[in-house]
N, C-alpha and C positions, 0 to 999 in steps of 0.2 A: 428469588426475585432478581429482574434482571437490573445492571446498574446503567445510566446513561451513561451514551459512547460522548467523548469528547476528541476534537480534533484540532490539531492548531498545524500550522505550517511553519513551517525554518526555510531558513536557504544556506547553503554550505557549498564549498567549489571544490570538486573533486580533485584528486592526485591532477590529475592532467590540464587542470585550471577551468572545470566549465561549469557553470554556476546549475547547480542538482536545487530541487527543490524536494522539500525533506515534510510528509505528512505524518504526524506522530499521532497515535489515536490510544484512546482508551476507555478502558470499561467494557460492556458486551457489546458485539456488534450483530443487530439484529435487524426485523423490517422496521424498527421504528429509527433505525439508526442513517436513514436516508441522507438528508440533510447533512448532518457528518459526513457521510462518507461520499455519497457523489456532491451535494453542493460543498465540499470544502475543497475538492479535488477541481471541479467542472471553475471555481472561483482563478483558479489557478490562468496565468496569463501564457496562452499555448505559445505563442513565438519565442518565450524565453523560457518555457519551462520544459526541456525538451528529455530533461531527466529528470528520471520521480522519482523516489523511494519512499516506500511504506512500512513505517516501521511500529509492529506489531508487540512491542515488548511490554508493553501495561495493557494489553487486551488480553482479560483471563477467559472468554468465551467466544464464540461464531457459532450462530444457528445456521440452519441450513439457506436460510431468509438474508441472512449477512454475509453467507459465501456469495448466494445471489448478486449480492450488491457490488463487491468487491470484483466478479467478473466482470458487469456490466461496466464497471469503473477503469479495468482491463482492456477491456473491447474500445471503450472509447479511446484511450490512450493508444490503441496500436492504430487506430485509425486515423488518429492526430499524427502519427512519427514519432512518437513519445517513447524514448526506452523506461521500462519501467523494472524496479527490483524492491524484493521485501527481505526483512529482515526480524529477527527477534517471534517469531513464531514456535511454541512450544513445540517437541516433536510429533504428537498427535496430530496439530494442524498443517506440520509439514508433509506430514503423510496425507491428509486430505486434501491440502490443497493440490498436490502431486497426482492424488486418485482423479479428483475434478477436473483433470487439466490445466489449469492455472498457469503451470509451467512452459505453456507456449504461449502466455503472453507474459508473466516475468520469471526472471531468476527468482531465487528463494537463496536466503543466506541466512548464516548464524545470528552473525553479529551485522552493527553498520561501518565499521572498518572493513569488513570482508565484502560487504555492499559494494562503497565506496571503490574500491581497490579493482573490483569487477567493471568499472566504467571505462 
């Protein structure tokens, strides 16, 4: 059974001083996981939120429904100017997200120090 996704936002200022906004999600991310994942993203204030990171480290699954979501959440972001980077992705889904393309609209990192550090 799948668990609900839960999403909250942070704000953090990276090495270089520019205020990053920090989506932290958990649980499965699937097609019911809409709301989560584009309305907590699309919630986001685009003139100052000009860097994202998504940080995948308490999401133990993604259907193929939930990668869906997460490009589409990509796509807006590149269309905003938004740099976008994820992090905390087991290696299974670093490899899928990589297969999917994802990686031309964010980096993929380990951790969020190595995120971060990337800005």
């Amino acid at each position: 059974m799948q668990s609900e996704t839960k999403a909250r936002v942070e704000q953090l200022t990276s090495p270089a001083g520019h205020p990053v906004a920090v989506l932290r999600f958990e649980g499965d991310i699937a097609s019911t996981s809409k709301d989560a994942v584009l309305g907590t993203y699309q919630a986001l204030p685009k003139e100052t939120s000009k860097l994202v990171l998504l940080d995948f480290t308490k999401v133990d699954y993604i259907n193929s429904s939930g990668i869906a979501l997460v490009i589409q959440m990509m796509i807006e972001a590149a269309n905003s100017g938004q740099k976008v980077y994820a992090f905390g992705l087991s290696a299974h889904f670093t490899k899928v997200f990589t297969m999917v393309g994802i990686t031309k609209y964010a980096g993929l990192f380990p951790t969020q120090a190595e995120a971060l550090a990337a800005l």
